[in-house]
C-alpha positions in Angstrom: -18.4 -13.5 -31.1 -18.2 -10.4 -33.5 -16.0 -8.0 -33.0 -17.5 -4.6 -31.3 -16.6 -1.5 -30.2 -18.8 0.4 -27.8 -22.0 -1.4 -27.0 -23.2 0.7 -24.0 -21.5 2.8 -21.9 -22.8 3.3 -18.4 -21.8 4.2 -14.6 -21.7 2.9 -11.6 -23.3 5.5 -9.5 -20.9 8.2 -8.8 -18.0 5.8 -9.9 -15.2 5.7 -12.6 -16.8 5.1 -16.0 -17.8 1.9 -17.3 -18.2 0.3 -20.3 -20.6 -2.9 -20.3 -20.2 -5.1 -23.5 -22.9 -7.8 -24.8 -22.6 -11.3 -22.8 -20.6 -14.0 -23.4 -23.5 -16.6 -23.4 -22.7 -20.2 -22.9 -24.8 -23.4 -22.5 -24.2 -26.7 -21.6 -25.3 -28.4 -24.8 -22.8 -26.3 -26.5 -19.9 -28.3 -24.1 -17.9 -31.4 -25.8 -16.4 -33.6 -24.4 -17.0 -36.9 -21.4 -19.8 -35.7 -18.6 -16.7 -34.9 -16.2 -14.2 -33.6 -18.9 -16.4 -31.3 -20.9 -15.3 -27.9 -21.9 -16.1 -24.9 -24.2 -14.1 -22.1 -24.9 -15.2 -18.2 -27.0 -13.4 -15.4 -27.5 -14.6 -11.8 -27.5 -12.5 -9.2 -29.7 -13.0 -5.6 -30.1 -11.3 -2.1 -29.7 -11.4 0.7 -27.1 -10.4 4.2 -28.4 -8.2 6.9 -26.5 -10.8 8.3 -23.7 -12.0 4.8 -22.6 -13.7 4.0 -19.5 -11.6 3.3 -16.6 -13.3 -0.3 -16.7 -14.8 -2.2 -19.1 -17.2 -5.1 -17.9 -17.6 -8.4 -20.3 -20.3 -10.5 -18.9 -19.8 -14.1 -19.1 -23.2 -16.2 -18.9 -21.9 -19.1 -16.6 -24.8 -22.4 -16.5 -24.8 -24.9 -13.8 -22.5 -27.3 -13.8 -18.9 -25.2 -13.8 -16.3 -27.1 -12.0 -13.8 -24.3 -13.7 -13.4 -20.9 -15.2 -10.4 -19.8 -17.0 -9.4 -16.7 -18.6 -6.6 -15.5 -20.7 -6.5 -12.1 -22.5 -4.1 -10.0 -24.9 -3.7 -6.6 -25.9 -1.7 -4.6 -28.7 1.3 -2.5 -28.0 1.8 -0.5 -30.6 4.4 2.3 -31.2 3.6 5.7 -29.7 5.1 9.3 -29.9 7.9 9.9 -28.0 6.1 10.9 -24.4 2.9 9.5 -25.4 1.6 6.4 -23.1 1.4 3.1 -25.0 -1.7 0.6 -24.2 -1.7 -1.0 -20.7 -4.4 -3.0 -20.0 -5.6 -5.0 -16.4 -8.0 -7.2 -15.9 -9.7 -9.2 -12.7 -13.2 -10.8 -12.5 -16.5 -10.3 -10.2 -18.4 -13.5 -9.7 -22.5 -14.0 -10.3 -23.3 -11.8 -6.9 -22.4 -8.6 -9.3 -20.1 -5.6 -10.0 -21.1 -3.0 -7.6 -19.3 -0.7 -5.9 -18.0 -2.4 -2.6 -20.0 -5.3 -3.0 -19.3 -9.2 -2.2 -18.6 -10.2 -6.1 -15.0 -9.6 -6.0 -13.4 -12.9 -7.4 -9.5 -11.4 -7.5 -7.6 -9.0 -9.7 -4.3 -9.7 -10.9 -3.5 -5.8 -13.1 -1.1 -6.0 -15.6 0.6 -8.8 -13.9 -0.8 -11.7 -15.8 -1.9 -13.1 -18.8 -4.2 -15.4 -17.6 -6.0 -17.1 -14.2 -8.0 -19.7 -13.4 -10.7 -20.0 -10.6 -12.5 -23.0 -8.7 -13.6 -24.4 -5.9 -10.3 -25.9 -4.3 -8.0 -23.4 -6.2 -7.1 -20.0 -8.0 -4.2 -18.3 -9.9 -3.0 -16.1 -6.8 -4.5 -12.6 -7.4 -8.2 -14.6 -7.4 -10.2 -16.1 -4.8 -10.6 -19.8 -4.8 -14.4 -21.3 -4.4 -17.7 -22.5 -6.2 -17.9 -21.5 -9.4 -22.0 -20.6 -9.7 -24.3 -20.6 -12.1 -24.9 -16.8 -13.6 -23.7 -13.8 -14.8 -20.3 -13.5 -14.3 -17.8 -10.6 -15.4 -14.5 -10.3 -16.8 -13.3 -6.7 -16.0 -10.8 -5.3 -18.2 -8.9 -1.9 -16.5 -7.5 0.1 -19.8 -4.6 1.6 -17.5 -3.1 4.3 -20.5 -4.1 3.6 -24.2 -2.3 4.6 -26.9 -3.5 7.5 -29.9 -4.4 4.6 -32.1 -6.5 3.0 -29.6 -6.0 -0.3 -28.0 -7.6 -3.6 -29.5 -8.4 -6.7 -26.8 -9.0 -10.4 -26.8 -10.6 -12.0 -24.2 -10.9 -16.0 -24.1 -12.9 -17.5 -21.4 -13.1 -21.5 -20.8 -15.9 -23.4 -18.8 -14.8 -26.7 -17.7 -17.1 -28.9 -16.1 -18.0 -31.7 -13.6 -18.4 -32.4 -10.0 -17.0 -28.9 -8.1 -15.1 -29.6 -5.6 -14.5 -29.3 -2.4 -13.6 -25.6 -1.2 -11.0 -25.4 1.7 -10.9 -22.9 4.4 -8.0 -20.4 3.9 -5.8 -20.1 6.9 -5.1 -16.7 8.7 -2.3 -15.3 11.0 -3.3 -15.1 14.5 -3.0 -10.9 15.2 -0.5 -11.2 18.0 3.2 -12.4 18.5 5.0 -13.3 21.6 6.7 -10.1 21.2 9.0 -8.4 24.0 6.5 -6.4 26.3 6.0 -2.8 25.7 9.6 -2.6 23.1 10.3 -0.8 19.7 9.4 -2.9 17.2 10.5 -2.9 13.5 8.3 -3.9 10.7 7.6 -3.5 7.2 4.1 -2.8 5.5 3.9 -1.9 2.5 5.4 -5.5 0.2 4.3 -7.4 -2.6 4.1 -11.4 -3.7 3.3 -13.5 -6.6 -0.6 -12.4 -5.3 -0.2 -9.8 -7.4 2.7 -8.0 -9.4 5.7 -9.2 -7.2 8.2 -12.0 -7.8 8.5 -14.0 -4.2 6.4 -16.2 -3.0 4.8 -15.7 0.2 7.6 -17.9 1.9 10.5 -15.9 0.0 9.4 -12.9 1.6 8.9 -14.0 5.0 12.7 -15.5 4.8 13.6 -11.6 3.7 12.0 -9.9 6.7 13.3 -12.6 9.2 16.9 -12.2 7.5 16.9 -8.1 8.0 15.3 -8.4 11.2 11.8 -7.5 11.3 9.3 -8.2 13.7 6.1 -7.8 11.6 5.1 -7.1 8.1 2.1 -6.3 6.1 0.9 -8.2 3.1 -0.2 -5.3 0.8 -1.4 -6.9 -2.9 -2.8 -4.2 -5.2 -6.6 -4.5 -5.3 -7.0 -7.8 -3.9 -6.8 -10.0 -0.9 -5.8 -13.6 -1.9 -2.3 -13.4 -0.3 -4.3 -13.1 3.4 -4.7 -17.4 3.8 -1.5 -17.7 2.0 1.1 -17.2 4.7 -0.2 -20.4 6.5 3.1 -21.8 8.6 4.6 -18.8 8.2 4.4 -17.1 11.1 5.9 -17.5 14.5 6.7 -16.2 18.0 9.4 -13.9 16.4 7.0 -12.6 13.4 4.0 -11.0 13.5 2.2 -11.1 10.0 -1.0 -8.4 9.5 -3.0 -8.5 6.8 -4.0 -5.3 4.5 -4.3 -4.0 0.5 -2.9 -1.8 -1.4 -5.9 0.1 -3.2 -4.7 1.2 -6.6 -6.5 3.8 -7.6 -6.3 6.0 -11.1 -5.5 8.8 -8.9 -3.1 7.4 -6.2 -2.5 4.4 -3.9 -3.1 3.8 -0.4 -1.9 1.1 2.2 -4.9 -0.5 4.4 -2.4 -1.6 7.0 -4.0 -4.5 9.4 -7.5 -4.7 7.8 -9.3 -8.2 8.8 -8.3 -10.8 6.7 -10.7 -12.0 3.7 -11.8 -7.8 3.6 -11.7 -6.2 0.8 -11.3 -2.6 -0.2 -12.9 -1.3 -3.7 -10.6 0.8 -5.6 -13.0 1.4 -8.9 -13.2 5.2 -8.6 -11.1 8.6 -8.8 -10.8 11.9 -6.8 -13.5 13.1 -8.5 -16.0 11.1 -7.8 -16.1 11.7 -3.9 -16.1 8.2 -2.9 -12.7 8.4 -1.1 -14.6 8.8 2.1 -16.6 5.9 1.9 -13.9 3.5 1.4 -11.4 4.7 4.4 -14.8 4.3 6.7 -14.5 0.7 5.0 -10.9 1.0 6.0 -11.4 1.6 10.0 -14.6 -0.5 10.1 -12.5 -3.7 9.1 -10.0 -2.6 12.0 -7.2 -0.9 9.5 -5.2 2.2 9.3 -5.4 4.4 6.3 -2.0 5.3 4.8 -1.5 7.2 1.3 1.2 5.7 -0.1 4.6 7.6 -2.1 2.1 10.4 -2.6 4.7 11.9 -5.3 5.3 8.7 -6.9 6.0 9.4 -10.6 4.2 6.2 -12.2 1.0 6.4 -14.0 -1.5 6.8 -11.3 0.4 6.8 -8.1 0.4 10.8 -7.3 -2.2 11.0 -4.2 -4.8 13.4 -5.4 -7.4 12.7 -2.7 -6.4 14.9 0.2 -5.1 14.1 3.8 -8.3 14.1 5.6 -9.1 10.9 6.2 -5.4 9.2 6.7 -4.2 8.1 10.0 -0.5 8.4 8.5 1.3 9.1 5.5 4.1 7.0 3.7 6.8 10.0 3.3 9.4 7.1 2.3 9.1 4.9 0.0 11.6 2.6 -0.9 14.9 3.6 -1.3 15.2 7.7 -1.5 14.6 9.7 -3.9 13.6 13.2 -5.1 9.6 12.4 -5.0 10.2 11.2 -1.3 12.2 14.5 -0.5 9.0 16.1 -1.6 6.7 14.4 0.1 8.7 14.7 3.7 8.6 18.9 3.1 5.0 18.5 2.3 4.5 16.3 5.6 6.5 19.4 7.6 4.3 21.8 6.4 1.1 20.1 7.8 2.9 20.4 11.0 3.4 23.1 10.9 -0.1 23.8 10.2 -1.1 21.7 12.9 1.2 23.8 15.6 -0.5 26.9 15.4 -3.5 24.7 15.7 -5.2 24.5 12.4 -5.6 20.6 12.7 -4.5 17.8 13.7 -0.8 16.0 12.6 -0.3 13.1 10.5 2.5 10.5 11.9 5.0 9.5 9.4 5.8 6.0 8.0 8.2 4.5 5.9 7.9 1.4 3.4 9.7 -0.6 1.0 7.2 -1.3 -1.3 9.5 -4.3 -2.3 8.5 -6.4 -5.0 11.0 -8.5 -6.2 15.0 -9.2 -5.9 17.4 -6.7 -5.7 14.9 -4.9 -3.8 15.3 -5.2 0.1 12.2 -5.7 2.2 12.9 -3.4 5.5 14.8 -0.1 3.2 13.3 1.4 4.6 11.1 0.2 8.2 9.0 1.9 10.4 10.1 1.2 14.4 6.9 1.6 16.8 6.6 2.1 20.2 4.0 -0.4 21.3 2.7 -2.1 24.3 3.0 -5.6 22.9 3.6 -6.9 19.3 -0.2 -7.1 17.9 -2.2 -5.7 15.3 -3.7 -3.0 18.0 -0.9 -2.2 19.7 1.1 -1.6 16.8 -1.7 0.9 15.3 -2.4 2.4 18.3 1.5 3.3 18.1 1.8 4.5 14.8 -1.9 6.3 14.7 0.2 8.2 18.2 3.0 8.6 16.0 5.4 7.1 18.6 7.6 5.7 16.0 10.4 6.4 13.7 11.9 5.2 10.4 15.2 3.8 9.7 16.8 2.3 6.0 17.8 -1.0 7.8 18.1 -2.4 11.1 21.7 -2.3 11.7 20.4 1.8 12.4 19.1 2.4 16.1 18.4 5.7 17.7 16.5 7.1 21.2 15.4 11.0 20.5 13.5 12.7 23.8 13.0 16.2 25.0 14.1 17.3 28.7 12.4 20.6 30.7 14.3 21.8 33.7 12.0 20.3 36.4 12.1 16.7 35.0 9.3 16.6 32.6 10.3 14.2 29.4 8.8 13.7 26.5 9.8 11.2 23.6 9.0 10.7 19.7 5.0 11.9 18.9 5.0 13.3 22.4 4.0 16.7 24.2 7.2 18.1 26.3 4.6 20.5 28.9 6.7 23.2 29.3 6.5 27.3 29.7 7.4 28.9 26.5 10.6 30.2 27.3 11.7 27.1 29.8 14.6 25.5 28.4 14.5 22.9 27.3 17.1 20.1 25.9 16.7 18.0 22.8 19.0 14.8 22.8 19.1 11.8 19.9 21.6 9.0 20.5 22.2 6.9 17.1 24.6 3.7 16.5 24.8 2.0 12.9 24.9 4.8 10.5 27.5 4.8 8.1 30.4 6.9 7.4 30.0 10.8 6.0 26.6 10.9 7.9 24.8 14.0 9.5 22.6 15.1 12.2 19.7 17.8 11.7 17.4 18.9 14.2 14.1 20.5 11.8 11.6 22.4 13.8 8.9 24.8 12.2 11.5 27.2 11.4 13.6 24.7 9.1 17.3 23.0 10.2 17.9 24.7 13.5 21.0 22.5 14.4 23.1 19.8 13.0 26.4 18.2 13.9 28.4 15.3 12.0 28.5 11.7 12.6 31.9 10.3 13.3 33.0 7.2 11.1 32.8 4.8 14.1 28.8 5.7 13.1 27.7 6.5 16.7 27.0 10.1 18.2 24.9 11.8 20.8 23.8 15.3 19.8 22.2 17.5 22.3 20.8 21.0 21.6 18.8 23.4 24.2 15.7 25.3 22.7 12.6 26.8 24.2 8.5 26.4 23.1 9.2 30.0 21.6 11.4 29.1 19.4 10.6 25.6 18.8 6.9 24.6 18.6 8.1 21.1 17.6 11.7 19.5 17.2 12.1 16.5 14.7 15.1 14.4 13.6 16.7 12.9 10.7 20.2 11.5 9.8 21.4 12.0 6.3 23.8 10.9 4.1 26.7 12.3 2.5 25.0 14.6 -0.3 26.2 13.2 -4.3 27.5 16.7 -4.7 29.6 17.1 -1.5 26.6 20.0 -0.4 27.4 22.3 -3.5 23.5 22.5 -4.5 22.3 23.2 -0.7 20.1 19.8 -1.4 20.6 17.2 1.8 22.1 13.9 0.9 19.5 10.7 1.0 17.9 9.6 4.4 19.6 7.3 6.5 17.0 7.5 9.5 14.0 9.8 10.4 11.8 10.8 13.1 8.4 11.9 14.0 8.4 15.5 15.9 8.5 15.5 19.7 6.3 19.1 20.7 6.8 21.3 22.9 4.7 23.9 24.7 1.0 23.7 25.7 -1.3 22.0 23.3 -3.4 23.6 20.7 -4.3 20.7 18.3 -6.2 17.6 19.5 -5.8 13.8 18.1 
């Protein structure tokens, strides 16, 4: 095929741009080769300039017959301006039942992660959905992430083998419940990434990880595709619960699906400005998930959340290990409660996740502990969506936080304490397995109200007494020694969090 540059630029309604190149026709009296060994291979060249489409479609003319289709692709990195963005490039594929928005043709997606992928009936690369390979118009999508001033220049090689196709197998996928321990805390990890798409461990390396820091579920999150869902198959057990979600990587922000049904998938082809958002956390819900923006002051490419809070059911305020960008995002999380205590909406609970991809990085720094009735997929949710949960940077941490009144009313993490305004009341945490040079602070929507050091054996009860005057919600984190011995005013890194316990009559609804 000639090289080309723009052929026809188009939109998927309301979606990110598109670009739509000529097809990539192929017949089967072009193949060589024996009846069952036959193959033919063509590659497409051209160049995309700075201002490119977010996605650029090259439609692959696929004849009866396929046993096979394989892809590879390349793209020039040339030398940019200090501060500039150089060329990044993804690409996945939608299969003959078409490229719209949220429609069945998703075939897998594999980013920047790959140079190539394969696809038939018995088997895919991860990233890609195994099955029959039919007969029509296929399309190779190409995602031009950043491109460099001098533009970016592609090659795209598709292969059609042929012969008898196979027989597809039925994926395999975890049951939604684990023997569990009753109504317990339970400590899991949802937000982790495989070989399925730009991680390093295999589905069976990272279940050893969470068994080895003592989880009791995780989430399988691949960016903008589903294939790891039947891979886990053996994996699970009576001590691990394993959901299955997505992590939709969007040009303007990620978010976690956390416990979708398995084989859904999630579009991620648009931006905050095309008002489609909406559409796809409905999507979200209906498939039986939890909406969770994820490290919504992330400083990659793409990874600021610029679609609001209004549909999320929770918000990632830790991410990995932590960071400025996660010390934003837990004052931005305050603030909305604040909001929501003088009743101007409701609260979003607060998670944390490791976002682990590879080794050195620990799956668990940090996990989110939930108070559920049983270890399942709707217990869990129906935990965190209550906010009866907090978030720790490893398991060896453990903690009870609850709020007392004077005539025996308790309340406990994401709870209502019913009290008068100015009945006292007493806020009490009890934490084991912090380390040495750690603090208490007690934030309520005034700011730090109280704080008290953690002796080196790592164990301390703090109590304070407050009233729903002064307090219209009482939250607590433990915090490490700050790099600058406090000099700067800026509290050390997070050892363990919790969601607000409120007190006082309610004025915001769930």
């Amino acid at each position: 095929m000639q090289r080309r540059d723009v052929l026809r630029l188009s939109a998927l309604a309301g979606a990110a741009g598109v670009l739509t190149l000529d097809p990539m026709t192929f017949t089967q009296a072009e193949a060589a080769g024996p009846a069952d060994g036959r193959e033919q291979t063509k590659t497409l060249t051209g160049h995309l300039p700075t201002g490119a489409p977010d996605f650029v479609y090259v439609p692959v003319e696929v004849p009866d017959g396929v046993r096979e289709i394989a892809v590879s692709y390349a793209y020039d990195k040339p030398a940019v301006p200090a501060g500039t963005q150089g060329n990044a490039c993804d690409i996945g594929i939608f299969d003959e039942r078409g490229t719209e928005l949220g429609g069945r043709g998703f075939r897998g997606w594999s980013g920047g992660a790959r140079t190539e992928f394969a696809i038939s009936a018995e088997e895919a690369t991860p990233g890609y959905l195994a099955g029959p390979v039919k007969a029509g118009t296929w399309h190779v999508v190409l995602g031009p992430y950043t491109v460099a001033p001098q533009g970016l220049d592609y090659r795209v090689t598709v292969t059609l083998r042929y012969g008898a196709p196979g027989t597809p197998r039925k994926p395999v996928h975890p049951p939604q419940r684990a023997k569990g321990r009753g109504r317990a805390w339970y400590r899991g990890d949802s937000h982790l990434h495989t070989v399925h798409s730009d991680g390093k461990r295999t589905p069976a390396e990272l279940v050893a990880a969470a068994r080895a820091t003592g989880l009791d579920f995780i989430t399988t999150t691949e960016h903008n595709t589903t294939s790891a869902h039947g891979a886990f198959d053996g994996l699970w057990g009576d001590d691990l619960l394993i959901l299955t979600g997505e992590e939709i990587t969007t040009r303007n922000g990620h978010v976690v699906a956390l416990g979708t049904d398995p084989g859904v998938f999630i579009d991620w082809r648009y931006r905050a400005r095309d008002n489609r958002f909406g559409q796809f956390a409905r999507k979200i819900r209906q498939a039986g998930g939890l909406v969770i923006p994820a490290h919504p002051h992330g400083t990659c490419v793409g990874c600021n959340w610029k679609f609001g809070f209004n549909e999320a059911d929770a918000v990632e305020v830790w991410n990995a290990d932590f960071t400025p960008d996660d010390e934003i995002t837990v004052s931005e999380w305050d603030n909305t409660l604040v909001a929501a205590a003088r009743g101007d909406g409701r609260w979003l609970p607060a998670v944390g996740h490791s976002d682990a991809h590879r080794e050195p990085q620990a799956v668990g720094l940090p996990q989110t502990v939930v108070l559920a009735d049983d270890l399942s997929r709707t217990a869990l949710q129906e935990g965190i969506r209550a906010g009866r949960c907090w978030i720790a940077e490893s398991s060896r941490i453990d903690l009870t936080f609850e709020a007392l009144g004077g005539r025996g009313q308790h309340a406990g993490i994401g709870e209502r304490l019913r009290v008068g305004r100015t009945e006292q009341v007493t806020v009490r945490l009890k934490v084991s397995g912090v380390g040495p040079g750690c603090s208490v602070r007690f934030i309520t929507d005034q700011g730090q109200l109280y704080g008290t050091a953690v002796p080196d054996s790592g164990s301390v009860t703090a109590e304070w007494r407050t009233t729903a005057s002064y307090a219209a919600y009482v939250r607590a984190e433990i915090r490490r020694a700050p790099a600058d011995g406090g000099a700067s005013g800026v509290p050390g890194p997070m050892a363990a969090m919790t969601n607000p316990i409120w007190l006082g009559a309610q004025s915001w609804e769930r």
